[in-house]
Structure formats: structure tokens, C-alpha cells
C-alpha positions as CSV (number, residue, x, y, z in Angstrom):
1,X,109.6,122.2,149.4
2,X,112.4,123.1,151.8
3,X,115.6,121.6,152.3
4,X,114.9,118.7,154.9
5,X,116.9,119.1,158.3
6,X,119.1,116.5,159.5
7,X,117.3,113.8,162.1
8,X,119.2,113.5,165.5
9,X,118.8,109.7,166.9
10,X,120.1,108.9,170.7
11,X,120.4,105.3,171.1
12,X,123.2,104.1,173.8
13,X,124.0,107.5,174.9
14,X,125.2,107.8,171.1
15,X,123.7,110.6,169.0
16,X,123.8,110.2,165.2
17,X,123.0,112.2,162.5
18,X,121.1,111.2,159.8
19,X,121.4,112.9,156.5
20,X,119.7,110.9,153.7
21,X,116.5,113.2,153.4
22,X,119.1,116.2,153.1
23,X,121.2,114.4,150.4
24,X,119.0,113.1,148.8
25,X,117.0,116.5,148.0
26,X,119.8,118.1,147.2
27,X,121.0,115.3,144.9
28,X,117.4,115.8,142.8
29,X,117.6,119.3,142.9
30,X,121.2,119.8,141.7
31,X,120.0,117.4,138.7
32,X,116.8,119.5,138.2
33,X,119.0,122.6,137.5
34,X,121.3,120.9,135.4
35,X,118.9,119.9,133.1
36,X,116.6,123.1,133.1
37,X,120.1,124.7,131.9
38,X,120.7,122.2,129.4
39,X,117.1,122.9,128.2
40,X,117.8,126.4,127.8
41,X,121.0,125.7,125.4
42,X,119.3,122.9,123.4
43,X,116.4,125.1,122.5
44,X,118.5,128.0,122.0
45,X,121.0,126.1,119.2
46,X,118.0,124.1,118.1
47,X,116.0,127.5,117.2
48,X,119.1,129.0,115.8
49,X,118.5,125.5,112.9
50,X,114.9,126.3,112.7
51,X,114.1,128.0,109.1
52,X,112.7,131.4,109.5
53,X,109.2,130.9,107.5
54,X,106.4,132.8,110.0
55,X,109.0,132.1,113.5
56,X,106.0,129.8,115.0
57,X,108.5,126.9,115.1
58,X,111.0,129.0,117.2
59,X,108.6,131.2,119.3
60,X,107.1,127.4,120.3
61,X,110.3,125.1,120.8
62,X,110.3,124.5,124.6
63,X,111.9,122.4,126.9
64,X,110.3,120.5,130.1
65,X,112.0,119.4,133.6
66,X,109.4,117.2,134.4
67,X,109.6,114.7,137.8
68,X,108.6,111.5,137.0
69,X,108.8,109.3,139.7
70,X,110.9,111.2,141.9
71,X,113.5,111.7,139.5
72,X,113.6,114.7,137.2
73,X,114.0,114.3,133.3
74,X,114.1,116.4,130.5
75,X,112.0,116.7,127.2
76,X,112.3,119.5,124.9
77,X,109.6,119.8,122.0
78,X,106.6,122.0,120.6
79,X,104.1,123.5,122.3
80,X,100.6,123.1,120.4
81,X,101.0,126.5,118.8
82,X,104.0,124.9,116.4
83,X,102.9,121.4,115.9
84,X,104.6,121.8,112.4
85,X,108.1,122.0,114.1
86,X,107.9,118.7,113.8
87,X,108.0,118.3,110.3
88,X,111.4,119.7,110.2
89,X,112.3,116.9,112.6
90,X,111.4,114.2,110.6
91,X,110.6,115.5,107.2
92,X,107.4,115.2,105.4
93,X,106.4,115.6,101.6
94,X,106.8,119.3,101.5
95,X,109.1,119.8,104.2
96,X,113.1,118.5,104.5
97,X,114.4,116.9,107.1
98,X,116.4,118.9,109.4
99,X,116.4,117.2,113.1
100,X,117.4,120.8,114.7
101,X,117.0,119.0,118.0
102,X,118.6,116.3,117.6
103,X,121.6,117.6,115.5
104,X,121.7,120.0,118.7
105,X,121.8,117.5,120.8
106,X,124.8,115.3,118.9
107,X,127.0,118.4,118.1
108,X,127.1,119.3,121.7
109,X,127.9,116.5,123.9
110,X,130.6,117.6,125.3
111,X,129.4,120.7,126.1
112,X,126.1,119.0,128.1
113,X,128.6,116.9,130.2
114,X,130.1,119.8,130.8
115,X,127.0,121.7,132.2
116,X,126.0,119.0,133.8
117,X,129.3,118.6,135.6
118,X,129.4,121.9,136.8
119,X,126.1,121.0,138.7
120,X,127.0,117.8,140.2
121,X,130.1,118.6,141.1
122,X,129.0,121.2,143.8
123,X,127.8,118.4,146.1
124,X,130.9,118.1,147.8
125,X,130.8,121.9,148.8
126,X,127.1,122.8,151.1
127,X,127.5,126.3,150.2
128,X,128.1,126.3,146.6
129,X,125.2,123.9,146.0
130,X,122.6,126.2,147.9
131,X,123.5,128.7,145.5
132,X,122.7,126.7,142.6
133,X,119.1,125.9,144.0
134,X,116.2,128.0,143.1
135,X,113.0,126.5,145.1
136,X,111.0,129.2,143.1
137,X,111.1,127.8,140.1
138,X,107.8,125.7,139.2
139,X,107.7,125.8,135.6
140,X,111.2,125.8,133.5
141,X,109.9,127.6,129.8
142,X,112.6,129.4,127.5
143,X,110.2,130.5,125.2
């Protein structure tokens, strides 16, 4: 979808401008990219916790910017091909628990508010947000 254009109304010999399609867009899009790159780093530390028994775990931790009712979230998991990566998750019989996602997730806080930041930050500035928007990406998958 393109960026909206702005809506010129003449009332009273008057003309406003009206932004809110254009904001608004931009607003989801900027929060789209943020969390497709917060995605990316979760996965990466999270595989970097994954033990290294065949690699299926790894090779099938992926991360999701999904839009669920207009506004886009994140969800990072296995695909079907490393169902097992669970396990580690939440532990099992055979398996101990080692929560590489979510131990990602609470050592690195700081560091996801600061990624996010960077994104949502750069609506004050037209130009630098444009940069940070790539309408070509449909699907975000790191692995």
C-alpha cells in the first residue's frame, strides 16, 4: 500500500489539510519495522542459547510481524520443522529447561527500547522516516 496523500478541504474560502491517513500509516509502518528488527535480534541471541544437537531448533526459530487488527505485533517461535524447540522452552522429561527466548527477551530490555526508539523517534523528521520504510517487505523471516 502507498503512503496516503494529504486531503485538501475548502470550506469558507479556507483550505485545510488533512493528515490523519498519512500519520497514521506511517505511525503503523514505523512500528512494523521496529519490531521486524527486534525479531531479527531476539532470534539471533535466542539461537545463539539453543544447544547444538542436529541445528533443527536454530535453522527453525522464526519471528512473525503479524497485523492483527490494524496494528502490527510480534511473535517469535518454531516453525513445524522444530516443534521440539519447544521443549527447551519449557522443559520436558528428557529435556532441561532453558527458555532461550525468553531469557533473550529479559537480558535485553534495554537494548529493545532502544531499537524501538530509534524507529519512533523518526516521526518528527518526514525524510528520515521514508528511509526506514520498506513497502516491499510482505513476509519478515530470519531463518
Amino acid at each position: 500500500m502507498a503512503i496516503p496523500s494529504s486531503v485538501k478541504i475548502k470550506k469558507d474560502g479556507v483550505e485545510y489539510l488533512n493528515n490523519v491517513d498519512r500519520v497514521n500509516y506511517t505511525i503503523n509502518e514505523l512500528t512494523r519495522a521496529a519490531l521486524k528488527d527486534v525479531g531479527k535480534f531476539i532470534c539471533n541471541r535466542a539461537r545463539k542459547k539453543l544447544p547444538r544437537k542436529t541445528g533443527r531448533a536454530r535453522k527453525n526459530l522464526q519471528y512473525w510481524v503479524r497485523r492483527k487488527q490494524k496494528k502490527p505485533d510480534l511473535q517469535i517461535g518454531y516453525k513445524p520443522g522444530g516443534f521440539y524447540g519447544g521443549f527447551y522452552e519449557v522443559g520436558s522429561e528428557k529435556t532441561k529447561k532453558t527458555a532461550p527466548i525468553y531469557t533473550s527477551i529479559a537480558e535485553n530490555i534495554a537494548t529493545i527500547e532502544k531499537i524501538e526508539g530509534q524507529y519512533l523517534s523518526g516521526i518528527s523528521s518526514e525524510a528520515g522516516t521514508m528511509a526506514k520504510i520498506n513497502e516491499s517487505e510482505v513476509l519478515s523471516n530470519d531463518g
